[in-house]
BARO-564327 format. One line per 3 residues: their letters; for each residue x, y, z of N, C-alpha, C. Coordinates in Angstrom, 1 decimal. Example, Ala and Ser with C-alpha at 12.3 -4.5 7.8 and 13.67 -1.06 7.14 Angstrom:
as	13.2 -5.7 7.8 12.3 -4.5 7.8 13.2 -3.3 7.8 | 12.8 -2.2 7.1 13.7 -1.1 7.1 12.9 0.0 7.9
//
This chain:
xxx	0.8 -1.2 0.0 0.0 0.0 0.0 0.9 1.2 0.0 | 1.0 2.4 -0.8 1.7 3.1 -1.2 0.8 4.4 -0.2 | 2.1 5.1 0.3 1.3 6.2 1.1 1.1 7.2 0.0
xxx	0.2 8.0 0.7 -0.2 9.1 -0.1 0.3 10.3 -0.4 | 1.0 11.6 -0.8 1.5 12.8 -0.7 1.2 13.4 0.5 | 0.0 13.5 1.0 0.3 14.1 1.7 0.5 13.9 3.2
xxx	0.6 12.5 3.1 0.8 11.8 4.7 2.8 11.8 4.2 | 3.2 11.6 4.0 4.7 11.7 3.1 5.1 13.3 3.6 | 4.8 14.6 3.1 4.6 15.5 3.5 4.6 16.2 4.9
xxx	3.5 16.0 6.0 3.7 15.5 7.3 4.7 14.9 7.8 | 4.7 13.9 7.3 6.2 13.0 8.0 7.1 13.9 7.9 | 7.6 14.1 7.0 8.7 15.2 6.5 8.7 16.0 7.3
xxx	7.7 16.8 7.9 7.3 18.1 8.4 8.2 17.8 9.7 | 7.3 16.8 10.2 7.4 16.8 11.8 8.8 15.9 12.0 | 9.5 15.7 11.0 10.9 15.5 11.6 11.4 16.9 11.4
xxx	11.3 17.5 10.4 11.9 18.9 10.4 11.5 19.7 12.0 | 10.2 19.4 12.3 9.8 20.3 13.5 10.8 19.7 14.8 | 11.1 18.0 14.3 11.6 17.6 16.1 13.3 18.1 16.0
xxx	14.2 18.3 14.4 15.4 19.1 14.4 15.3 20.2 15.1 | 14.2 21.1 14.2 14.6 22.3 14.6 15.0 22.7 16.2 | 13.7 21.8 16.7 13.6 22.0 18.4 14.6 21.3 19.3
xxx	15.4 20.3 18.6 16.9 20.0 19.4 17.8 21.0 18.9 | 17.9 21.9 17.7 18.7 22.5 17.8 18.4 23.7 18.8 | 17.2 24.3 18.8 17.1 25.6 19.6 17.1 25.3 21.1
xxx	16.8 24.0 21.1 17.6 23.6 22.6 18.8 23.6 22.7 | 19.6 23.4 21.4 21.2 23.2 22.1 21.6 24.0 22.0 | 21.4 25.5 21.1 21.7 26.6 21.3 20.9 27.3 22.2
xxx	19.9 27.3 23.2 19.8 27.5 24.3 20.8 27.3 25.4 | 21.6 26.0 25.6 21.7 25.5 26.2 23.3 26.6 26.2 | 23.7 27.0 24.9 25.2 27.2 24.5 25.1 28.2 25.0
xxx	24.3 29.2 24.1 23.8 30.9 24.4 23.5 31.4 25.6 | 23.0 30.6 26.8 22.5 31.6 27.9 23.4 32.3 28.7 | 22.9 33.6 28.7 23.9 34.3 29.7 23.9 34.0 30.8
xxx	25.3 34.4 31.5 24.7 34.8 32.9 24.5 36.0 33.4 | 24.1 36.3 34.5 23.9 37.4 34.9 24.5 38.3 35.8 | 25.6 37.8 36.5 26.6 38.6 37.6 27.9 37.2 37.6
xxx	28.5 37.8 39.0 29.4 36.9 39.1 29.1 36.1 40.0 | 28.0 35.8 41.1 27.5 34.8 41.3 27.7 33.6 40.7 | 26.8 33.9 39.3 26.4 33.0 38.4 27.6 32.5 37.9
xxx	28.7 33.4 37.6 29.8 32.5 36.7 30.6 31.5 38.1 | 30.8 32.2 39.6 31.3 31.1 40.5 30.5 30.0 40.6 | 29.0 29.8 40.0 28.4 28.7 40.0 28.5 27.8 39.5
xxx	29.0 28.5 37.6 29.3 27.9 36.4 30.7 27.3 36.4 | 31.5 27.9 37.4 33.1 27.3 37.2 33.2 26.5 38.5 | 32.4 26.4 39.6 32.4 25.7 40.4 31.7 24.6 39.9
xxx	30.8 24.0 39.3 29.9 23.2 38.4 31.3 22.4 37.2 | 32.2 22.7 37.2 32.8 22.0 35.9 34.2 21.7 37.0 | 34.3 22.1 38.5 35.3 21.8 38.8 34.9 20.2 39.9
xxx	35.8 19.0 40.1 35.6 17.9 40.8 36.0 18.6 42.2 | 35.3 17.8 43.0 35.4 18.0 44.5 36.7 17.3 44.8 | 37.9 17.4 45.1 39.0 16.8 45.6 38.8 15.5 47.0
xxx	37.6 16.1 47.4 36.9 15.4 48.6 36.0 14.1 48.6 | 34.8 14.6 47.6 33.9 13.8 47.4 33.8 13.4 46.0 | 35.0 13.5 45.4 35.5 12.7 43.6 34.1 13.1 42.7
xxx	32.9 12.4 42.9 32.1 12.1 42.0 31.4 13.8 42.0 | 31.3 14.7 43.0 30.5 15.4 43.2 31.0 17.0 42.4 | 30.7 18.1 42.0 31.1 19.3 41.9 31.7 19.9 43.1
xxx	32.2 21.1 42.7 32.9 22.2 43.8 31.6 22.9 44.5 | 30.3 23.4 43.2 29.5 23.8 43.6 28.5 22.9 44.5 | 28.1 21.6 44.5 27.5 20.6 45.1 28.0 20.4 46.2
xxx	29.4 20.6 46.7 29.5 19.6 47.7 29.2 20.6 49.1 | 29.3 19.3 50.1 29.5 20.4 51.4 30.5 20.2 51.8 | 31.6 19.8 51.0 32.9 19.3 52.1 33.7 21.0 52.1
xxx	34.6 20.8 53.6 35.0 22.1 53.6 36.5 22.7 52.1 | 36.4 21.5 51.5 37.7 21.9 50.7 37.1 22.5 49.7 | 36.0 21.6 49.3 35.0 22.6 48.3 34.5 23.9 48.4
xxx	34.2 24.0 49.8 33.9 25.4 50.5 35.2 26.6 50.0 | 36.1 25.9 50.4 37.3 26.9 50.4 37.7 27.3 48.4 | 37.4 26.3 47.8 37.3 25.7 46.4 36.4 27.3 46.1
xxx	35.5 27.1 46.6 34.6 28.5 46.0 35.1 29.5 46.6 | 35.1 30.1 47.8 35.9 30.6 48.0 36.8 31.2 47.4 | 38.3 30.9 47.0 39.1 31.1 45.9 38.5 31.5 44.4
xxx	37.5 30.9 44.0 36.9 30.9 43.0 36.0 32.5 42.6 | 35.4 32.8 44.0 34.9 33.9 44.2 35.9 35.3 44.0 | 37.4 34.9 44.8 38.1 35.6 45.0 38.4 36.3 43.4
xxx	39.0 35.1 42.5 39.7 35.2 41.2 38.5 35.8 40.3 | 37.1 35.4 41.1 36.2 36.5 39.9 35.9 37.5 39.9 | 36.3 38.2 41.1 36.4 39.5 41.8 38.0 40.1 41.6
xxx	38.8 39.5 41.4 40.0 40.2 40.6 40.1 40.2 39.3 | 38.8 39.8 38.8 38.8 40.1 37.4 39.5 39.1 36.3 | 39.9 37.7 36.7 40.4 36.7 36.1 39.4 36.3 35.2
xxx	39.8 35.8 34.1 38.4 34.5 33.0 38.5 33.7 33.6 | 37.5 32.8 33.0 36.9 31.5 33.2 38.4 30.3 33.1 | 39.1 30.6 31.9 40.3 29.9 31.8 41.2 29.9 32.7
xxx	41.2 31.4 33.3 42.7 31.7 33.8 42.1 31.0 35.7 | 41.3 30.8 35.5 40.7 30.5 36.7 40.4 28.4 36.9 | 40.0 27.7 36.1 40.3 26.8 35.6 41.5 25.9 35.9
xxx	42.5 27.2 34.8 44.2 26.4 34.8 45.0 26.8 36.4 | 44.2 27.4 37.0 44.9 28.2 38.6 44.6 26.5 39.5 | 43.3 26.0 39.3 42.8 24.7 39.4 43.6 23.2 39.3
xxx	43.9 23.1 37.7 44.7 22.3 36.9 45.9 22.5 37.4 | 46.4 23.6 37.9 48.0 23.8 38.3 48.3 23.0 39.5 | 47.6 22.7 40.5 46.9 22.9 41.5 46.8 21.5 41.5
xxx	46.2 20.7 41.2 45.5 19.2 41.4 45.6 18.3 40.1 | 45.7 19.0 39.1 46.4 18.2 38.1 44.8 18.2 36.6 | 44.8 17.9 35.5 43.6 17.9 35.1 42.5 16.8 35.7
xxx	43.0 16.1 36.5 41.7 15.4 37.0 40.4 16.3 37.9 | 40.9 17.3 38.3 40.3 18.5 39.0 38.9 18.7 37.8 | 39.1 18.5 36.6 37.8 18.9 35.5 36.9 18.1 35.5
xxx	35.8 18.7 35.8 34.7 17.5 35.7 34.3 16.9 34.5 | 34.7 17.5 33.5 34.1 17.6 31.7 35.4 17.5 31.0 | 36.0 16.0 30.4 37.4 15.9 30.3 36.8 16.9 28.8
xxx	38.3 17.5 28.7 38.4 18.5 27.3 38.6 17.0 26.3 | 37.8 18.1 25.1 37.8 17.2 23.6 39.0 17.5 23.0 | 40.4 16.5 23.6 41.6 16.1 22.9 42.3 15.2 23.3
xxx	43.6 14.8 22.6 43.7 13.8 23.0 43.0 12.2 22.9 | 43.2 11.7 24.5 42.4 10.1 24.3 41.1 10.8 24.7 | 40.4 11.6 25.6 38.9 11.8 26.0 38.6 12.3 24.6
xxx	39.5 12.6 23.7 38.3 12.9 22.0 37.4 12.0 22.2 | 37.7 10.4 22.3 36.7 9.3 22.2 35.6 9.5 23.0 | 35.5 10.0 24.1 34.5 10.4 24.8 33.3 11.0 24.8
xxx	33.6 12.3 23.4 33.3 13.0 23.0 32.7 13.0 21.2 | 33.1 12.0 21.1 32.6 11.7 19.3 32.0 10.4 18.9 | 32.1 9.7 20.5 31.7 8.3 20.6 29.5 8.6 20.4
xxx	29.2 9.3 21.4 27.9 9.5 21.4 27.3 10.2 20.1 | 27.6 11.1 19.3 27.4 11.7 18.1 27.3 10.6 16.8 | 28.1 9.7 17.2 28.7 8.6 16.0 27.8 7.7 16.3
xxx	27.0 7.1 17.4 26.4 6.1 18.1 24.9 6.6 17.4 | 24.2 7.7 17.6 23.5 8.4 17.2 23.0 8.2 15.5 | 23.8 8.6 14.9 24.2 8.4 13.3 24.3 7.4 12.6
xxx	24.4 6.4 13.4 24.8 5.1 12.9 23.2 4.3 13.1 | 22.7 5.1 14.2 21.4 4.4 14.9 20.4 4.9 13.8 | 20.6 6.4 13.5 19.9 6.7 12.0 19.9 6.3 11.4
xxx	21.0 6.1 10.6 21.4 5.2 9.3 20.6 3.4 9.1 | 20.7 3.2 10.4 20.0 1.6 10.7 19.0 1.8 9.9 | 18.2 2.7 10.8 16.8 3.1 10.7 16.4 3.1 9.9
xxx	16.7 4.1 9.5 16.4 4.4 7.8 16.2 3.2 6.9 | 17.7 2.4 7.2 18.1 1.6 6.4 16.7 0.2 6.4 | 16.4 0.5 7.7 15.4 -0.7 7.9 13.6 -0.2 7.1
xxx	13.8 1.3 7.4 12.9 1.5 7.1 12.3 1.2 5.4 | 13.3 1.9 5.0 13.4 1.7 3.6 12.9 -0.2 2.6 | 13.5 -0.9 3.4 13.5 -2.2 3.4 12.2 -2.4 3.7
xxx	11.5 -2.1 4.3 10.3 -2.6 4.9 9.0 -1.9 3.9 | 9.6 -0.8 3.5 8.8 -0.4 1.9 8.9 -1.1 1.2 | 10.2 -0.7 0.6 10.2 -1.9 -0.6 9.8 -3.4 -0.3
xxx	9.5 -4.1 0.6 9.2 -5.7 0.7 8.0 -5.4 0.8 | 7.1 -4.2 1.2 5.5 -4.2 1.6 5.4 -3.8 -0.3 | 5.7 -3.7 -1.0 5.6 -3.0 -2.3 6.0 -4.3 -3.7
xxx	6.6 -5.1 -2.9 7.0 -6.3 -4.0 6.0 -7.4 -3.4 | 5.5 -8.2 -5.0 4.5 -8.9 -4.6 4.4 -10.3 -4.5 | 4.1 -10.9 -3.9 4.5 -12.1 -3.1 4.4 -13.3 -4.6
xxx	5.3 -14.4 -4.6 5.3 -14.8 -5.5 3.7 -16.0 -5.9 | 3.1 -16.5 -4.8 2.6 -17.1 -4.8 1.1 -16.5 -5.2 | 1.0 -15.4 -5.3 -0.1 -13.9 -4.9 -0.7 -13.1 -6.5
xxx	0.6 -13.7 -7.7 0.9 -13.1 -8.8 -0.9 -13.4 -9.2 | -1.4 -11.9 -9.7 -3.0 -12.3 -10.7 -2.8 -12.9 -12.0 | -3.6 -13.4 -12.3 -3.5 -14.5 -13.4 -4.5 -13.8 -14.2
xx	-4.2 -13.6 -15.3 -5.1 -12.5 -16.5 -5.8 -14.1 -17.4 | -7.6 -13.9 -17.2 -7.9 -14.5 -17.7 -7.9 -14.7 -19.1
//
């Protein structure tokens, strides 16, 4: 059974509709500002590991090294330091295991292109199955052939 144009159309549509809306989530997600320096001690405490409690943020935890962790953090955003130079003061300090979000180079590339690739490959299936599943609903069974009187 062959679909129609305009059920074809629709389909089309509403994948276009479910792109658009992961991308303007992910440029949400890139784009938002913050709004003082609060907000950036939150954001650089949030990407740094607790030396204390391993699994947890600087921002999360309650241990007092984390305490002191922001602390410092507050200090360097109040002398007017970036996000970097604040970061590598960290990395100097504890080594890069201190990052909660291993940077994309190196061996953590794989980390980082593994999920994108996993993704893509899961489409490609898809597709691939989908397609298959047309053309076999579209070819006609050999036993099924009409017989012209």
């Amino acid at each position: 059974m062959s679909r129609s144009p305009w059920h074809r159309w629709t389909e089309r549509l509403g994948w276009v509709v479910v792109a658009a809306a992961v991308v303007i989530m992910g440029l949400g997600l890139f784009l938002s500002p913050s709004t003082g320096p609060a907000d950036r001690v939150e954001t650089l405490g949030k990407q740094l590991r607790c030396p204390v409690c391993q699994t947890v943020s600087v921002a999360e935890s309650p241990s007092e090294t984390a305490k002191a962790m922001r602390e410092i953090i507050t200090e360097q955003v109040a002398a007017g330091r970036t996000d970097e130079e604040i970061i590598a003061f960290f990395v100097d300090r504890y080594g890069q295991w201190v990052i909660l979000e291993p940077p994309a180079s190196g061996r953590t590339l794989i980390v980082w292109l593994l999920p994108p690739a996993a993704l893509l490959v899961g489409l490609w299936v898809a597709l691939g199955r989908k397609r298959r599943s047309e053309l076999a609903s579209q070819v006609e069974e050999p036993g099924e052939r009409s017989q012209v009187p």
